[in-house]
C-alpha positions as CSV (number, residue, x, y, z in Angstrom):
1,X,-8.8,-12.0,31.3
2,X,-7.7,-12.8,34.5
3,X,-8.4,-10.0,35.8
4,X,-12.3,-9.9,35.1
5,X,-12.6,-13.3,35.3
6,X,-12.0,-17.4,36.5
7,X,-9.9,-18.8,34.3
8,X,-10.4,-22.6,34.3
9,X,-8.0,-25.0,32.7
10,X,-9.7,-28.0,30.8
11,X,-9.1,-31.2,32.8
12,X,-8.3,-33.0,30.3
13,X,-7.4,-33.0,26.8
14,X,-10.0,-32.4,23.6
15,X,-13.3,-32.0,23.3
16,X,-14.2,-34.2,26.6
17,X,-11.7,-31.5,28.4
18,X,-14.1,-28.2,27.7
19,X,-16.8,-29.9,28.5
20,X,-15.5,-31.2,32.1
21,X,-15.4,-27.1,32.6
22,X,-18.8,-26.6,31.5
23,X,-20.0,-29.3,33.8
24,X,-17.5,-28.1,37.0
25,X,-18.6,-24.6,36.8
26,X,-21.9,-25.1,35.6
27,X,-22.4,-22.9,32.8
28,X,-25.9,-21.8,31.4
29,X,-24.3,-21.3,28.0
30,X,-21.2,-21.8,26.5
31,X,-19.9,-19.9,23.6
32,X,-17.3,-21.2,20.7
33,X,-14.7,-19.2,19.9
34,X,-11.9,-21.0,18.0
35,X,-12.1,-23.2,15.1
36,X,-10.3,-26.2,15.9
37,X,-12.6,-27.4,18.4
38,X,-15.4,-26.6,16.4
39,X,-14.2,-29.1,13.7
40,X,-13.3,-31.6,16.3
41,X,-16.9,-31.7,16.9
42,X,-17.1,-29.8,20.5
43,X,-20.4,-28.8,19.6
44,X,-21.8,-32.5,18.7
45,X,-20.4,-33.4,21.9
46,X,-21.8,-30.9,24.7
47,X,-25.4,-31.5,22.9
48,X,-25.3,-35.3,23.8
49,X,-24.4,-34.3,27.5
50,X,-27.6,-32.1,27.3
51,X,-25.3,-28.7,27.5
52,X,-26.4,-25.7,26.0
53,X,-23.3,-24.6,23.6
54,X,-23.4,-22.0,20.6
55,X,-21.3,-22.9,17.2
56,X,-22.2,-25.1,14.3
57,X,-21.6,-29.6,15.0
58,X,-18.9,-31.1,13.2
59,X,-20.5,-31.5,9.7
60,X,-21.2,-27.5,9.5
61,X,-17.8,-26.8,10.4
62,X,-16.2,-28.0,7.3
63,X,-17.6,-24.7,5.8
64,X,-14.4,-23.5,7.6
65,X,-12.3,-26.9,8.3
66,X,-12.0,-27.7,4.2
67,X,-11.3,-25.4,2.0
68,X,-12.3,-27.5,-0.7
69,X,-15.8,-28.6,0.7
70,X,-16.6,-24.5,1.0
71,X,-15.5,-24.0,-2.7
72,X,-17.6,-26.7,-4.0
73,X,-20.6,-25.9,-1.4
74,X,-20.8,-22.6,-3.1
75,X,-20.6,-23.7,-6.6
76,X,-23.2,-25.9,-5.7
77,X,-25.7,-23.6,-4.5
78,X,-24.4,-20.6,-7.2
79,X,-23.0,-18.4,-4.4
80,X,-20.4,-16.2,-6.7
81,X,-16.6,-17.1,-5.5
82,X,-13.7,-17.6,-7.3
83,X,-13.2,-19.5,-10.3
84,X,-11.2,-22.7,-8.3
85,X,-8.8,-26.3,-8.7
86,X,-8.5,-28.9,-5.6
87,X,-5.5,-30.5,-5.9
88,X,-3.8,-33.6,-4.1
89,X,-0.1,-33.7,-5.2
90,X,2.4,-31.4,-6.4
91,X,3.1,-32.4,-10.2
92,X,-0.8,-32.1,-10.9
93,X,-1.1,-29.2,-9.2
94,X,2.4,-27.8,-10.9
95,X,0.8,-28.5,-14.1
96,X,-2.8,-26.6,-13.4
97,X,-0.6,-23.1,-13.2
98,X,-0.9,-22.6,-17.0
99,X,-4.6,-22.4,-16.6
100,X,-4.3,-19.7,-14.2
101,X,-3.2,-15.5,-14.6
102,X,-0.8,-14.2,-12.0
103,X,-1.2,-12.6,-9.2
104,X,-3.2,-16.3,-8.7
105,X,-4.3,-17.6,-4.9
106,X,-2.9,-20.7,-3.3
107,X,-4.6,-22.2,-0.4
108,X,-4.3,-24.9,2.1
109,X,-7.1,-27.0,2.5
110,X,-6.8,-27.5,6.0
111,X,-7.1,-25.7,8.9
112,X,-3.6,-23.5,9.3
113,X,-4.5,-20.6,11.5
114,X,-5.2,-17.8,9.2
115,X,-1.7,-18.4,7.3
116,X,-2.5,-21.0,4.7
117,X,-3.1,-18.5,2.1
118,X,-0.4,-17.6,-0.6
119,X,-1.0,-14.8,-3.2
120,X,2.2,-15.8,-6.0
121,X,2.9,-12.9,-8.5
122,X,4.6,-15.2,-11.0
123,X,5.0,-18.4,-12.0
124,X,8.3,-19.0,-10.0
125,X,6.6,-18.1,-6.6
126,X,3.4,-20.3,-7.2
127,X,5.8,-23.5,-7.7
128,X,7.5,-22.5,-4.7
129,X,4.6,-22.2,-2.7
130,X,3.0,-25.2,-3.7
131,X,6.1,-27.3,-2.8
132,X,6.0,-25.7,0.4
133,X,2.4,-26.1,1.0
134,X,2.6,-29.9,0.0
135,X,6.0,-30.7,1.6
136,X,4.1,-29.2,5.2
137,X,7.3,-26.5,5.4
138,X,4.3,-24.0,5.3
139,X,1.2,-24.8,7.6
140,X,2.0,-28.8,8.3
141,X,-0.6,-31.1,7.2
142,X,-3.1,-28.4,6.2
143,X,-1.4,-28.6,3.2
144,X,-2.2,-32.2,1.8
145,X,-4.4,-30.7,-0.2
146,X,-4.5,-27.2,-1.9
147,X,-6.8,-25.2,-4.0
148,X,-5.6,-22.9,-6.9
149,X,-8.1,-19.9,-7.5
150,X,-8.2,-17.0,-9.7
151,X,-7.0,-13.4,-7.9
152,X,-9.7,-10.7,-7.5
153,X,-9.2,-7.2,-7.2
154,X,-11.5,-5.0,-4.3
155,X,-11.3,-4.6,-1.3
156,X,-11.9,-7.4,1.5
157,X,-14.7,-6.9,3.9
158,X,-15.9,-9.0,6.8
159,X,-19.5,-9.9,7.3
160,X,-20.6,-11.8,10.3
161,X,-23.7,-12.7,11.3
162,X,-25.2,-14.8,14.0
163,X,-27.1,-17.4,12.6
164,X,-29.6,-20.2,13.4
165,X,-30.7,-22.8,10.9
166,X,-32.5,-20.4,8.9
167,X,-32.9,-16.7,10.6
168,X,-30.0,-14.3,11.0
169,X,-29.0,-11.3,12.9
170,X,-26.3,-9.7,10.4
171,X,-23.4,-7.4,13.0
172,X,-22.1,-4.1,11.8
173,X,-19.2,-4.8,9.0
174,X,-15.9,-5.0,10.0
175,X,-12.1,-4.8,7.9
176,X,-8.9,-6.9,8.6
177,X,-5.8,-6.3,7.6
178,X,-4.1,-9.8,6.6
179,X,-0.4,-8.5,5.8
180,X,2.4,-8.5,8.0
181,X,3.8,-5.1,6.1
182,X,1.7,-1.7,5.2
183,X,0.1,-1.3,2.1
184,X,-0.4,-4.7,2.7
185,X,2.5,-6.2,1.5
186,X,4.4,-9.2,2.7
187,X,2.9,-12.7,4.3
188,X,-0.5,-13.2,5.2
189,X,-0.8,-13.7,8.6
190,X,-3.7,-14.3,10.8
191,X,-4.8,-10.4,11.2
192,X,-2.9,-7.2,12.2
193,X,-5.2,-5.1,12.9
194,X,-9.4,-4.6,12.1
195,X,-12.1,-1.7,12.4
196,X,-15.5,-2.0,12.4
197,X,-17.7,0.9,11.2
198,X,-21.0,1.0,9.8
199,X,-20.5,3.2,6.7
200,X,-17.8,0.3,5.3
201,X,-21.0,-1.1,3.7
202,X,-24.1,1.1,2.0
203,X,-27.5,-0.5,3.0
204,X,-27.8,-1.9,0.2
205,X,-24.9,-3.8,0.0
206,X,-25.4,-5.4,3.7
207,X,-28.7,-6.3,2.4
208,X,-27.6,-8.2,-0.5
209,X,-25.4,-10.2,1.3
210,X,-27.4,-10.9,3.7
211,X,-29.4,-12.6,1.1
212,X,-27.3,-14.0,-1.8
213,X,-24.7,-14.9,0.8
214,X,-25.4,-15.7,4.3
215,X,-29.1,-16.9,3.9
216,X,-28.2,-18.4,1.0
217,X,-25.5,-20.6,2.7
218,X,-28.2,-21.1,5.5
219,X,-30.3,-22.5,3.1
220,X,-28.0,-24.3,1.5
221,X,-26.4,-26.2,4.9
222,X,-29.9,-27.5,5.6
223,X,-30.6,-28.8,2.4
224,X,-27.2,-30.6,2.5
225,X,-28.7,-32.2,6.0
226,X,-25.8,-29.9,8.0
227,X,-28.2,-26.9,9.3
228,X,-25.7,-24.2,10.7
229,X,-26.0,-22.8,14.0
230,X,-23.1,-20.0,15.3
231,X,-21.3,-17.3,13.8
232,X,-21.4,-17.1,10.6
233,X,-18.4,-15.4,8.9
234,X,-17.9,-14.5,5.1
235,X,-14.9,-12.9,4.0
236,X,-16.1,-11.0,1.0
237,X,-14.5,-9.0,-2.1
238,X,-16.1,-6.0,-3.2
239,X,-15.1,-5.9,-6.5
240,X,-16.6,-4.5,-9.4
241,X,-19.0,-7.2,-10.4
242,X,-20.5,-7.5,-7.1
243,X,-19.7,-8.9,-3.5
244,X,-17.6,-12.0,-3.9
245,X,-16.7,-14.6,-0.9
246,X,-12.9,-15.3,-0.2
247,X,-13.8,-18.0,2.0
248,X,-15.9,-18.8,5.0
249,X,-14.8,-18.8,9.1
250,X,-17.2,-20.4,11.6
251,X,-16.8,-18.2,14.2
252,X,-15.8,-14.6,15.3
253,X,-12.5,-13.7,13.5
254,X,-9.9,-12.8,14.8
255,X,-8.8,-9.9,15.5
256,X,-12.0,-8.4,14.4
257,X,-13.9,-9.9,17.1
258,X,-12.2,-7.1,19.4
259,X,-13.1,-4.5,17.3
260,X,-16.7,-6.1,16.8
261,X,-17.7,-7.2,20.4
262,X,-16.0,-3.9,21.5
263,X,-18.9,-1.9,19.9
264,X,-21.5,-4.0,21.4
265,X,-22.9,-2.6,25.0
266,X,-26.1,-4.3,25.2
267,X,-27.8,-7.4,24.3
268,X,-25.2,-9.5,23.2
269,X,-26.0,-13.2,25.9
270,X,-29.4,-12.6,25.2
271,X,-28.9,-12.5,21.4
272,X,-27.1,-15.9,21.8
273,X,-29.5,-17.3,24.4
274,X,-32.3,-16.1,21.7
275,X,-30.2,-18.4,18.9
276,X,-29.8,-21.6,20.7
277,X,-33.5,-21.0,21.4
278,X,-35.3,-20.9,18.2
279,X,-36.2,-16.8,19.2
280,X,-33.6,-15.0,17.1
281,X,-35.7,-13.0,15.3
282,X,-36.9,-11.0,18.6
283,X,-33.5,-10.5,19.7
284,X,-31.8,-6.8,20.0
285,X,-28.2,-5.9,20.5
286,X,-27.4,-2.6,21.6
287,X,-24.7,-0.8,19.1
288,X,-24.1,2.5,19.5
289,X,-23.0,4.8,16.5
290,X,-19.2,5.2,15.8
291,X,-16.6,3.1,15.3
292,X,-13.9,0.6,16.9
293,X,-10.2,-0.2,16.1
294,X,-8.3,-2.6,16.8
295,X,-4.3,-2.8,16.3
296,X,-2.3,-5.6,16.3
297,X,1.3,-6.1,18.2
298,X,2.9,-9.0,16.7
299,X,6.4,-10.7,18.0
300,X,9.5,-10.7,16.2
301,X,10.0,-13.2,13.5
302,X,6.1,-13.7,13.1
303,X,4.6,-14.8,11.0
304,X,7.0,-16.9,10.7
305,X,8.8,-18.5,13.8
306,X,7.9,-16.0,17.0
307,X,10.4,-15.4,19.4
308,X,8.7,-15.3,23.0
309,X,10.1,-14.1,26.7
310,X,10.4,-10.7,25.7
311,X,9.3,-8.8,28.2
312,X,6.4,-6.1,27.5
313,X,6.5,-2.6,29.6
314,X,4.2,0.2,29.2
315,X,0.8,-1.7,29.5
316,X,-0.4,0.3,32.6
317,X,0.6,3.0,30.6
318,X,-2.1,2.6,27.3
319,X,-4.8,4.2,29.5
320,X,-6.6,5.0,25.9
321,X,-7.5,1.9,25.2
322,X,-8.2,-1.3,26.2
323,X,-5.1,-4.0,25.8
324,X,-6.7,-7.4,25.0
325,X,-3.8,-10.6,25.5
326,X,-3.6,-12.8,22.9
327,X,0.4,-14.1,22.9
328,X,1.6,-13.6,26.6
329,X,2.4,-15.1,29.9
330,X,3.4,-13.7,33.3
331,X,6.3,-14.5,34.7
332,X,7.1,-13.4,38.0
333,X,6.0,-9.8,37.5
334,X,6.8,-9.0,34.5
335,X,4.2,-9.9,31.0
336,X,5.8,-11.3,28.1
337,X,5.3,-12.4,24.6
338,X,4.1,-16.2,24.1
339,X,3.3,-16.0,20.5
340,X,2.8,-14.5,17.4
341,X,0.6,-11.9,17.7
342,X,0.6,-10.9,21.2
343,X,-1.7,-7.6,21.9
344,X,-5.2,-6.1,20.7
345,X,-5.1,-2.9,21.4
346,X,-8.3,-2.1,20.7
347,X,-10.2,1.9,21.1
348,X,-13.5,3.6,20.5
349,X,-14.4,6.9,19.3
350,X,-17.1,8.7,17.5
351,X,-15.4,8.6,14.5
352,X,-12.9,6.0,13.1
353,X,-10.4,8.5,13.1
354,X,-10.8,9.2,16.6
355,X,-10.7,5.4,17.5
356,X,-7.6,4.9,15.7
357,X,-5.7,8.0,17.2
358,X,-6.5,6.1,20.5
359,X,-5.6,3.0,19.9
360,X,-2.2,4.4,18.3
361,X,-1.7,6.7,21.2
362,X,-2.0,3.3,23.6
363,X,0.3,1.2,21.1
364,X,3.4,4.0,21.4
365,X,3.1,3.1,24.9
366,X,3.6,-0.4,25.1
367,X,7.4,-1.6,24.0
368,X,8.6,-4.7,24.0
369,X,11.7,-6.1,21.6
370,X,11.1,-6.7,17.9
371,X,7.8,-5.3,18.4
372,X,5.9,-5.4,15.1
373,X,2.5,-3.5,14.2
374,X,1.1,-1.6,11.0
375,X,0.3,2.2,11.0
376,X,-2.0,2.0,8.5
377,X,-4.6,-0.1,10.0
378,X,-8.3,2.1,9.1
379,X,-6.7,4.0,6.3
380,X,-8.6,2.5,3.4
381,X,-11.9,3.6,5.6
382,X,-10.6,7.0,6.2
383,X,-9.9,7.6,2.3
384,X,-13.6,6.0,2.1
385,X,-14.9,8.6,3.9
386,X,-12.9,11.7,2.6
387,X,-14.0,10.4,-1.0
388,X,-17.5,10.3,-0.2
389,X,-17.4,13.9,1.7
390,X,-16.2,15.2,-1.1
391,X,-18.5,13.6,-3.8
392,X,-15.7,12.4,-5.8
């Protein structure tokens, strides 16, 4: 980032920390992009200093900071989820397992990072789970409270919009991959890879989300006296009775803001300008046809404990794509990892096949110990697309 931009420490810590920056540099608009501060109300708090900032205030963000308020928002207001418990200590919510098929869904309440979701097979790994979510081995104090919820089969697609109060500009569809492993097995983690590509949705099925989902929630916010302003993310599950949301973010996700944002060439501070204006609806992004990809290069031991100060060699190397930071520091002259998931290596093409064999040709480049990333990151859209060419 450095190296396109000024990167300005906060001053101090918190919310009155970003907005010091804001103030110092004197931005005409700043833009949200993790959650944490968004639930710390960062948002609440540049609008009483009369700056212009893009996310939802504090009582919005609980779509994203409780898993429990989404659940029972959308039961509320009959968006279709998954049939769900809220539980606040272990023996009760030990007890509830009974009531519940396997695979079954465990989920901290709290904010954990993208790795507060546990999918138990049987009853033995639920119980485990569950002591690990409430004992804070897991995700720490995200897991004072957990949510039990029936397992759907589909497949999981992202749909993000850009939202004010009640008008929204829906962006092009978008895929993560959540396990550490292929074939997505192992731990969830907080995304190891993403592609966006129009065709992952028919017309028809962006347009009903749009409506029964994302409007819906719009509607439903201001009703609730919370009216939603910001990205608006639905994790959805296509399954055979319909679109289903997983769960809500309140921002771009992560990583499929790279592959997202990476598709974009026009239009996109207007659009937001536009949306903290009240003139959405007149707004136009630019988004050429094709697709993006995006491939995750996690550090050893995540998504567990990382190890960091390996050092990473080959980035001037991955001329195919563009290598987004997101775990690193410099030392001297050498990069190295600083986190879990430490590259977005992240490539264009006109077809996803064509992004992907870019961004794979830029990760076989870039080595660093223990290394971790998934080869199979696209393939579910690539089988999409052979299917339909075929007419099977």
């Amino acid at each position: 980032m450095a190296q396109v931009a000024e990167c300005v420490a906060p001053a101090g810590p918190g919310v009155d920390g970003y907005l010091g920056v804001a103030q110092r540099v004197e931005a005409d608009l700043t833009i949200v992009g993790p959650e944490v501060p968004l639930v710390a109300g960062v948002v609440d708090h540049f609008e009483a200093a009369g700056k212009r900032i893009f996310g939802p205030r504090a009582n919005a963000a609980q779509l994203e900071g409780s898993k429990a308020y989404s659940k029972e928002f959308m039961a509320r207001h009959g968006i279709p989820t998954a049939r769900f418990q809220v539980f606040d200590d272990l023996a009760a919510a030990q007890g509830a397992l009974s009531r519940f098929e396997y695979p079954v869904v465990l989920k901290a309440d709290g904010l954990a990072a993208g790795k507060g979701v546990v999918i138990a097979k049987n009853k033995a790994e639920a119980e485990a789970a569950l002591e690990g979510l409430f004992s804070g081995a897991l995700v720490g104090d995200a897991g004072a409270r957990v949510l039990i919820e029936d397992f759907w089969r589909g497949e999981e697609v992202s749909f993000i919009a850009i939202c004010d109060h009640d008008t929204a500009l829906a962006l092009p569809p978008t895929q993560d991959h959540k396990n550490i492993f292929e074939n997505d097995q192992g731990p969830n983690t907080g995304g190891m890879g993403a592609y966006c590509d129009d065709r992952i949705l028919t017309p028809e099925q962006k347009d009903h989300i749009l409506e029964h989902v994302i409007l819906k929630t719009l509607a439903g916010m201001a009703a609730e006296g919370a009216p939603f302003r910001g990205f608006l993310y639905a994790g959805m599950m296509m399954t055979a009775d319909g679109p289903k949301v997983l769960e809500y973010n309140v921002r771009l996700g992560d990583p499929e803001t790279q592959a997202l944002l990476y598709r974009i060439t026009g239009g996109f501070a207007d659009t937001i300008f536009a949306a903290t204006d009240g003139t959405l609806p007149s707004a136009r992004l630019t988004i050429p046809d094709g697709a993006t990809a995006c491939v995750v290069m996690a550090a050893h031991g995540y998504p567990g404990t990382p190890r960091s100060g390996d050092t990473i060699h080959g980035l001037g190397e991955a001329m195919e794509a563009t290598v987004f930071h997101a775990g690193t520091r410099a030392s001297g002259a050498e990069i190295q990892t600083a986190g879990g998931r430490v590259l977005g290596v992240t490539a264009t093409g006109t077809e996803l096949s064509g992004a992907l064999d870019r961004a794979y040709a830029a990760v076989d480049k870039i080595h660093f110990a223990g290394k971790q990333f998934r080869r199979d990151i696209g393939q579910k859209g690539l089988k999409r697309y052979t299917k339909n060419r075929v007419g099977t």
